[in-house]
N, C-alpha and C positions, 0 to 999 in steps of 0.2 A: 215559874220563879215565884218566889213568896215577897209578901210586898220588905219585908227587913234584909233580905240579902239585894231584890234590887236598888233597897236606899243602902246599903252598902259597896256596891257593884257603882249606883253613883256618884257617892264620895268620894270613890278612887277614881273615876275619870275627872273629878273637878278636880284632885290634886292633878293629876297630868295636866288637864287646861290649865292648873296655874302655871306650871312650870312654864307652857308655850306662852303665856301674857307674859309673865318676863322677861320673855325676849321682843318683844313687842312694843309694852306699855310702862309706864313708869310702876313703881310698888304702889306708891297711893291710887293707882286708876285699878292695878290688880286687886289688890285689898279688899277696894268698892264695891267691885266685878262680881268676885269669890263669895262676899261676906253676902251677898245680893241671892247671888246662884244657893250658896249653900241653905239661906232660908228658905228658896224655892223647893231644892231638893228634901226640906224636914215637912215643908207646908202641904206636899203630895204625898210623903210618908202619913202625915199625922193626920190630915184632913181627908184624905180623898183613898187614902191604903191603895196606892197604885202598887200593882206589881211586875210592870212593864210598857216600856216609853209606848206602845201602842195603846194604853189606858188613860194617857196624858189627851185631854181636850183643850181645844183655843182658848176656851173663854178659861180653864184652870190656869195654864201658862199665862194671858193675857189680866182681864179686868176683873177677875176673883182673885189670885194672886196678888194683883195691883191694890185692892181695897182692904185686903190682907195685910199688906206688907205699910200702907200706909198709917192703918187705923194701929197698929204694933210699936211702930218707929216712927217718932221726930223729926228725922231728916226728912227732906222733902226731894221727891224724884217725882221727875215726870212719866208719863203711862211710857211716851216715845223712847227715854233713856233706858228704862228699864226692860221693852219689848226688845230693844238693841241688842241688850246684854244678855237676857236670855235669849235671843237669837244666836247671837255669835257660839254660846255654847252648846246649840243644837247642830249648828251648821259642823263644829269642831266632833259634836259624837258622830255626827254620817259620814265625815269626809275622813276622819280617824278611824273608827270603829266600827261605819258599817253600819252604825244606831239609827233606824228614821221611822218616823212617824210620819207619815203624809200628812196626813191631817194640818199636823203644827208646820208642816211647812209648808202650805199654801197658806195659812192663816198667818203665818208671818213673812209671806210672800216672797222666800226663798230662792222658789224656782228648782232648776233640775241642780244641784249640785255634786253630785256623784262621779 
């Protein structure tokens, strides 16, 4: 897979995950969620040319992302809120699609969810 069809191929499962946060979370915690994941998903496109969630590493997902994402934006999140969030939407590509990366899931200590 080429790394712009898997940041496409991304895109469209984060629109699906939002669709599941709506049922879930209020619009303002979706929003956060979304607008959080979809920087993730440009910042492994533009930074790192991944071209398959097996080329995603902890520390990309984790404290590179993190120092990324703050040194970019204002708001202020913590490492914990923000490893959540991109959690939940790892846990949602394996248990939905099948999508796993070992790696990110013992580094966000997942466990077997399958």
């Amino acid at each position: 897979m080429t790394t712009r069809l898997f940041h496409t191929k991304m895109v469209e499962f984060l629109d699906e995950y939002q669709m599941y946060l709506l049922l879930v979370k209020s619009n303002e915690n979706v929003v956060s969620h979304c607008t959080i994941i979809h920087e993730f998903i440009n910042y492994i496109y533009n930074y790192h040319l991944v071209a398959g969630i097996e080329q995603i590493t902890v520390s990309m997902a984790n404290s590179k992302f993190y120092a990324f994402y703050t040194r970019k934006n204002k708001e202020s999140i913590t490492k914990e809120i923000m490893k959540e969030i991109l959690k939940g939407f790892f846990i949602f590509l394996d248990g939905k699609h099948g999508i796993r990366n070992e790696k990110l899931i013992r580094g966000f200590g997942i466990g077997n969810v399958a």
